[in-house]
N, C-alpha and C positions, 0 to 999 in steps of 0.2 A: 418296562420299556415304554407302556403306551403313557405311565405316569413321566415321565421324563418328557416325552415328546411332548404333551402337554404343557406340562411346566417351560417347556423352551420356548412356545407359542407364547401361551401367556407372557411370558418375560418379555420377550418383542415386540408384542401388542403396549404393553403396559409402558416400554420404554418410546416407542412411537409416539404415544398420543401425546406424553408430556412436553405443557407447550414451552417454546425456545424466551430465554430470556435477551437474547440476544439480536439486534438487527444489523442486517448486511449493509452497509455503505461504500464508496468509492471517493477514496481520495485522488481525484487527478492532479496528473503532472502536467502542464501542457508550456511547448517551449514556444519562446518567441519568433527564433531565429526559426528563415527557412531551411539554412545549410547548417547547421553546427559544426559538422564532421572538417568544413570548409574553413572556420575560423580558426585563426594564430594563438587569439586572446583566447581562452575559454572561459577566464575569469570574469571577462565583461561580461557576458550572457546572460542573460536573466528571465528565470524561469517564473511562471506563473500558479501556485497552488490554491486550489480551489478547496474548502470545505467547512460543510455549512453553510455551504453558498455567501461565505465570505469568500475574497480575491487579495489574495498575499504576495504581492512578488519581491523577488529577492533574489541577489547574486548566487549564479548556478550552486558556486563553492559549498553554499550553505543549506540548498533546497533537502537533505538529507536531515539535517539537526532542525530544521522549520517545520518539514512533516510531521518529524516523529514531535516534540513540542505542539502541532497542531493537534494532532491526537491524543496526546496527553492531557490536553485540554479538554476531546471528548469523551474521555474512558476508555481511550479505543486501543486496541489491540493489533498491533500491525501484522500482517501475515507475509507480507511480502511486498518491501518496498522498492531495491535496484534488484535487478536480474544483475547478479554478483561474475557470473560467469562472460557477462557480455564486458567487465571493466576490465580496465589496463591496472595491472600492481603497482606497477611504479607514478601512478596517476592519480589521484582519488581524486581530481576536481574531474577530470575527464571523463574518469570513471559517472559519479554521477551527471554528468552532461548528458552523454550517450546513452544512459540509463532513462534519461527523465525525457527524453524526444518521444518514446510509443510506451511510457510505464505507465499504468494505472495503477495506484496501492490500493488494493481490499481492504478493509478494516472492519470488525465488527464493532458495533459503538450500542455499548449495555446500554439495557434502556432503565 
């Protein structure tokens, strides 16, 4: 038993110290519009994505296909881009509208 507990230590320790190939980034979404929820168009809107401290903007419609393409760009691995629960089904531009007003996407971006 005491050989076991050891080895389970050791395995934790051993798995701990090896270091992360990986670093944390944030891909922001940030909209232009003050009211979104308020506009007719939604297709007008145009959202702004930030990474790598480039500035991409582009019709709300497409901020979804631009991210993931922006990341694809950096190796990155999206973890979470619209909060899927907050869209309308019958919507998908809307859906990403009201998504990309308070979304920030995480990405790890291998280094």
């Amino acid at each position: 038993m005491k050989k076991l507990a050891f080895l389970i230590i050791l395995f934790q320790y051993g798995c701990a110290i090896q270091p992360s190939t990986k670093t944390e980034k944030n891909i922001n979404i940030i909209n232009d519009e003050h009211d979104i929820y308020s506009s007719q168009y939604i297709g007008n809107i145009n959202c702004t994505i930030r990474a790598n401290n480039e500035t991409v903007q582009k019709n709300i419609a497409t901020c979804k296909s631009i991210l993931i393409t922006e990341a694809e760009q950096l190796n990155a691995d999206i973890i979470h881009i619209f909060k899927e629960e907050n869209c309308l089904k019958d919507n998908s531009i809307k859906c990403a509208a009201s998504s990309a007003v308070n979304m920030s996407a995480r990405a790890y971006i291998d280094q």
